[in-house]
C-alpha positions as CSV (number, residue, x, y, z in Angstrom):
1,X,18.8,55.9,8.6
2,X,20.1,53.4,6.1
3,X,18.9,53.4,2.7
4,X,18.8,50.2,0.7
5,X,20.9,49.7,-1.9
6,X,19.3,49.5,-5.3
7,X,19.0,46.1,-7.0
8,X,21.8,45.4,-9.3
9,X,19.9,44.9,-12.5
10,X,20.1,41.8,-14.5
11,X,21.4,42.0,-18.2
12,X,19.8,39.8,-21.0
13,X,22.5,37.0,-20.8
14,X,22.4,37.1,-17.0
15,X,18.7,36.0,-16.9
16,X,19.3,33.8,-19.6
17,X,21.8,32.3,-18.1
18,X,20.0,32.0,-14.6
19,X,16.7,30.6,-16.8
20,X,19.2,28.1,-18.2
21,X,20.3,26.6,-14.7
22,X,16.9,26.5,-13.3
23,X,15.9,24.6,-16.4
24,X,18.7,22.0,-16.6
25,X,17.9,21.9,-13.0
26,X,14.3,20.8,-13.2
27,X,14.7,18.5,-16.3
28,X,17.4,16.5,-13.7
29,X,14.8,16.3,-11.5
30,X,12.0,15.5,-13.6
31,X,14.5,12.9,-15.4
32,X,14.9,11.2,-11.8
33,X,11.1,10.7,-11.0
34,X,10.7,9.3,-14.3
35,X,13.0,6.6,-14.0
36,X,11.8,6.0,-10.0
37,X,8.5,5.6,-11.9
38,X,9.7,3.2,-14.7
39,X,11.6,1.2,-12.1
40,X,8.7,0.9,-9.8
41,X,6.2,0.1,-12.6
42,X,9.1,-2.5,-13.8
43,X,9.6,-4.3,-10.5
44,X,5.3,-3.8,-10.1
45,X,5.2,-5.9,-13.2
46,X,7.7,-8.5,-12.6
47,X,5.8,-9.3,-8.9
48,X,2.7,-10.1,-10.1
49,X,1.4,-12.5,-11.4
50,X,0.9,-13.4,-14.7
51,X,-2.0,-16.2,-14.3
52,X,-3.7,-17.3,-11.2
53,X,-4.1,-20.8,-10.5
54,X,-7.3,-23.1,-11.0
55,X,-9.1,-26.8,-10.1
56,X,-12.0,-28.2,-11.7
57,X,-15.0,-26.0,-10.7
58,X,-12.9,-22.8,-10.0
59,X,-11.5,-20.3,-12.0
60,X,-9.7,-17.1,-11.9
61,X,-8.8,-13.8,-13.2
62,X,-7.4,-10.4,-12.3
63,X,-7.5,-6.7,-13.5
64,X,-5.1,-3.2,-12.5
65,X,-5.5,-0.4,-13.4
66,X,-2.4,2.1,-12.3
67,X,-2.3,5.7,-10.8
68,X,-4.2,8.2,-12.5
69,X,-1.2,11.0,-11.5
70,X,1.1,8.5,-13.2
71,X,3.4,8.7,-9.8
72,X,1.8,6.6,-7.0
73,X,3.4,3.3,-8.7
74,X,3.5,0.4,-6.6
75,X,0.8,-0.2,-3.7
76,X,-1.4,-2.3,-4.9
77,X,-0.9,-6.1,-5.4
78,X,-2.4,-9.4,-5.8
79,X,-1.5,-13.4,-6.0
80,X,-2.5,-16.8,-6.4
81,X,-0.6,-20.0,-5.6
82,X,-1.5,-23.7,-5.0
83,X,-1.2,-25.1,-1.7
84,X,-0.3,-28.8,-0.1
85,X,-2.6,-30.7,-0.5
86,X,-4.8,-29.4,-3.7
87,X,-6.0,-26.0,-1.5
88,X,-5.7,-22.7,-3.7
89,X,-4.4,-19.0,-1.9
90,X,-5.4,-15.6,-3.1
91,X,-4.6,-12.7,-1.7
92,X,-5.2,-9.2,-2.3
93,X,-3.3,-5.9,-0.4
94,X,-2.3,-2.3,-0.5
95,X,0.9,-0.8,0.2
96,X,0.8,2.5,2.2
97,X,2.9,4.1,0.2
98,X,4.1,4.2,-3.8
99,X,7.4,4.4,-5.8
100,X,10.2,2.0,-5.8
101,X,10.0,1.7,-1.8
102,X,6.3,0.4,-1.9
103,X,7.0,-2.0,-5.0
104,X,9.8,-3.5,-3.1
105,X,8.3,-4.1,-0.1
106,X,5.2,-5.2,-1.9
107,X,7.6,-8.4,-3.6
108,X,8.5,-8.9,0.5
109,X,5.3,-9.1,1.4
110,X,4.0,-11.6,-1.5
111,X,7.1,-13.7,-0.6
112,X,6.8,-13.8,3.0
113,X,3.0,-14.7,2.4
114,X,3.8,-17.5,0.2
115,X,6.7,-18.8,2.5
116,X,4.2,-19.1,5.7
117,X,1.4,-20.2,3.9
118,X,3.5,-23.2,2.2
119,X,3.6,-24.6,6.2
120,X,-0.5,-25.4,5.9
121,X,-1.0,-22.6,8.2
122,X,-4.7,-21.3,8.6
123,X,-5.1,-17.6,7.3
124,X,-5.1,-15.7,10.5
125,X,-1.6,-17.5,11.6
126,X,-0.1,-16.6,7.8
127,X,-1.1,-12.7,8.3
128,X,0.2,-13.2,12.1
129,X,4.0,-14.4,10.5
130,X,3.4,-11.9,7.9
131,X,2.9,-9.2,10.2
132,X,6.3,-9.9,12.6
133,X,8.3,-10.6,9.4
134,X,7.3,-7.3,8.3
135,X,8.0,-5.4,11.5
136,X,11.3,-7.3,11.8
137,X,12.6,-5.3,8.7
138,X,11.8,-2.2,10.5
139,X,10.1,-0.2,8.0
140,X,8.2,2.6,7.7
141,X,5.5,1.6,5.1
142,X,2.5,-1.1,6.1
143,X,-0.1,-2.9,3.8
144,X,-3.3,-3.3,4.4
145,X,-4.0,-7.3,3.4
146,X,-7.0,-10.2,2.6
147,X,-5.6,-14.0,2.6
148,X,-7.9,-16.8,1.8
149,X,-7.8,-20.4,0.8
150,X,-10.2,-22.6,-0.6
151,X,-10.4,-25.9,-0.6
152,X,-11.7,-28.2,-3.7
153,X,-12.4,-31.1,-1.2
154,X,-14.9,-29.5,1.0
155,X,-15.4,-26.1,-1.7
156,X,-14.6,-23.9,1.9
157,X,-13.6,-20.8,1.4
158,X,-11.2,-19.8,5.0
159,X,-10.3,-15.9,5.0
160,X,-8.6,-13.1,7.5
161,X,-8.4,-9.2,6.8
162,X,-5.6,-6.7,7.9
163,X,-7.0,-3.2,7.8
164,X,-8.5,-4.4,4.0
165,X,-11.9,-3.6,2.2
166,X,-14.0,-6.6,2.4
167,X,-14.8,-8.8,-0.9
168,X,-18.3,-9.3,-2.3
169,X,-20.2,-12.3,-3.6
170,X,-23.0,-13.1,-5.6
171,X,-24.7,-16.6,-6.6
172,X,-26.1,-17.8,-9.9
173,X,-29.3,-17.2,-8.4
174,X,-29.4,-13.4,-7.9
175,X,-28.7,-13.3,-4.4
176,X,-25.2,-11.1,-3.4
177,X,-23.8,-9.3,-0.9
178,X,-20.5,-7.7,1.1
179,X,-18.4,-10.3,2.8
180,X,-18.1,-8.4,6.3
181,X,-15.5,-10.7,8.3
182,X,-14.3,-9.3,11.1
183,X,-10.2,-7.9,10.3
184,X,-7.0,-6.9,12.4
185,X,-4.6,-4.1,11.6
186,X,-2.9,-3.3,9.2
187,X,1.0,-5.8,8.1
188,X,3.3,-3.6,9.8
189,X,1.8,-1.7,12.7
190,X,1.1,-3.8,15.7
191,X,3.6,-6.4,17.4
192,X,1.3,-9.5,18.6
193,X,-1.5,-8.7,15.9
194,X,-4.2,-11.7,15.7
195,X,-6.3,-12.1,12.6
196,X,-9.5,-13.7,13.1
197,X,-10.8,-16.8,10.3
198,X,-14.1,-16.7,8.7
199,X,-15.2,-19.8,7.2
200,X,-18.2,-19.9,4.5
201,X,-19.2,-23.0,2.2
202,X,-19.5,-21.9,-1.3
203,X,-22.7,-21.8,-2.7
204,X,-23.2,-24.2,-6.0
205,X,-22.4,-21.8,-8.2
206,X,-21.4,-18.1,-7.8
207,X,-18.3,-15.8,-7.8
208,X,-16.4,-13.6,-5.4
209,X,-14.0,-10.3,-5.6
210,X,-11.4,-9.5,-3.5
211,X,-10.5,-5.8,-4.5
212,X,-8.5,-2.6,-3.3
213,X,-10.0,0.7,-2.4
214,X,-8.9,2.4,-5.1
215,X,-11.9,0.8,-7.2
216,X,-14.3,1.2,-4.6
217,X,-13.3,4.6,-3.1
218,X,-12.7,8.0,-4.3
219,X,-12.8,12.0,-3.5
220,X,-16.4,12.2,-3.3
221,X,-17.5,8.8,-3.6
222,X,-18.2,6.5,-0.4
223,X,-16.8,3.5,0.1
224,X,-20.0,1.7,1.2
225,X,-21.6,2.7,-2.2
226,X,-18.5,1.2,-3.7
227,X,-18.8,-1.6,-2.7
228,X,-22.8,-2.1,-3.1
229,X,-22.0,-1.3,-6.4
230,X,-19.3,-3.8,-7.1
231,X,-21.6,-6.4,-5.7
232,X,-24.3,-5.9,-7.9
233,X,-21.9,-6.1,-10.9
234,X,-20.8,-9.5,-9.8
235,X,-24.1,-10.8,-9.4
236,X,-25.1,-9.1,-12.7
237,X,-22.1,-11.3,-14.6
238,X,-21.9,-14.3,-12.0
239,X,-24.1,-16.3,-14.8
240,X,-21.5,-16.2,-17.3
241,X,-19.2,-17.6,-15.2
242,X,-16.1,-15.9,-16.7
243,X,-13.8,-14.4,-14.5
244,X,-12.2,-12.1,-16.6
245,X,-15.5,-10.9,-17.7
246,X,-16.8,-10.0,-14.0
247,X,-13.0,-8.7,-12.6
248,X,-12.9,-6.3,-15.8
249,X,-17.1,-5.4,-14.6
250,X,-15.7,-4.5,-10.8
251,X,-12.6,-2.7,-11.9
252,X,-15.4,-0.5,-14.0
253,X,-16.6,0.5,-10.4
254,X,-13.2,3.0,-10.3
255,X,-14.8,4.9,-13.3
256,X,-17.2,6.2,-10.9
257,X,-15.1,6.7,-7.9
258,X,-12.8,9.6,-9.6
259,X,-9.6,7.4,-8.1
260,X,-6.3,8.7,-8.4
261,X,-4.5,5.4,-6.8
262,X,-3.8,2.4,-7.9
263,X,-6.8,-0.2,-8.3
264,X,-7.4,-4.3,-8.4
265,X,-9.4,-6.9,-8.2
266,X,-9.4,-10.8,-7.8
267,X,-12.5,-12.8,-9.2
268,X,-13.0,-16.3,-8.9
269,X,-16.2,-17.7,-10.5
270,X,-17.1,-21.4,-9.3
271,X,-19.4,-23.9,-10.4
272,X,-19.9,-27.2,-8.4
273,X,-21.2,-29.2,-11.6
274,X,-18.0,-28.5,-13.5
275,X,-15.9,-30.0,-10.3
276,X,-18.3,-33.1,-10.2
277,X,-18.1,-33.3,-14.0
278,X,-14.1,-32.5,-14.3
């Protein structure tokens, strides 16, 4: 029978020593996700947008809130751009992933969106482009998506969904609900994806949120309370029609949720006197 050999014991400077190397050794690595964090949160910052665009009648605003762990950096973004021909495109999405990997290939997304909406293509074709662009760089991440346009001409609002919570609405006259359009999958999943369009007129005057699921989602909240919940805060500030005022309302919702992701929302309030008048 062998016995085992007893354990050579450590001296003083030998476990100082070793609790010097594991030390250096997690301060390198600590060092190194602080400065993926600061990159991400640098490059998030620099992608979006600093204003969204308006027309006579409409208006816009946005709110983010970041991670609550202070790591998941980089999955949620928004935009707003004019369009040929006087038409205005938001859009709202959610990287499946964080860190510098999910902020860059949240800038490809906003750019690829832009590029194949600048053609006058309808919502459903732009997430359809969006979607093969995106599998053509063969990645492993995917983004969950709503594109819409609207159109000071005819004030119609045109939207498409990939795998992305719906938006609410309210009007000036109390009346609100969840915009429940039909969607496709996710950007970045399925080759041949279609998108279906909803169209809506816009109500005289009224506002409506695009937003992630980190506001209306959390560990033990539902999203479907979420979201009743958002909607009643927009029709509660609709009236004051004040963007900022009603995005900062929704983004409030998180509070509840306990969320540890990223969050944002999109507002635009609209007012059809202020287009006639403008």
């Amino acid at each position: 029978m062998f016995r085992r050999r007893p354990a050579r014991e450590l001296s003083a400077d030998d476990l100082l020593s070793t609790l010097g190397r594991l030390t250096a050794q997690a301060r390198a690595g600590a060092e190194l996700q602080r400065a993926r964090v600061e990159l991400a949160e640098a490059l998030q910052r620099e992608m979006l947008p600093a204003a969204l665009p308006g027309v006579p009648g409409v208006r816009a605003a946005a709110a983010y809130a970041p991670a609550r762990n202070g790591l998941d950096i980089g999955g949620d973004w928004y935009d707003g751009f004019p369009l040929p021909g006087g038409r205005l495109a938001f859009c709202i999405g959610d990287v499946q992933g964080h860190d510098v990997e999910a902020a860059a290939f949240m800038g490809q997304i906003r750019m690829g969106l832009r590029a194949v909406a600048g053609g006058g293509a309808d919502p459903g074709v732009v997430l359809a482009r969006a979607n093969e662009l995106l599998l053509s760089v063969d990645s492993p991440l995917f983004a969950t998506c709503t594109f819409l346009t609207f159109d000071p001409v005819t004030w119609e609002v045109v939207a498409a969904r990939a795998g992305h919570p719906p938006g609410v609405w309210a009007t000036a006259d109390g009346r609100s609900g969840i915009a429940e359009e039909t969607g496709g999958a996710p950007l970045g999943v399925l080759p041949g994806e279609t998108y279906p369009v909803t169209y809506w007129r816009l109500a005289p005057r009224g506002a409506f949120a695009l937003l992630t699921d980190g506001v209306v989602e959390g560990p033990s909240f539902p999203i479907e309370a979420g979201l009743a919940e958002a909607a009643r805060r927009v029709r509660d500030r609709a009236p004051t029609g004040d963007p900022a005022d009603v995005a900062a309302a929704v983004m409030d919702v998180a509070e509840f949720t306990g969320h540890t992701d990223d969050a944002a929302v999109v507002v635009l309030c609209y007012d059809r006197a202020d287009r006639d008048n403008g």
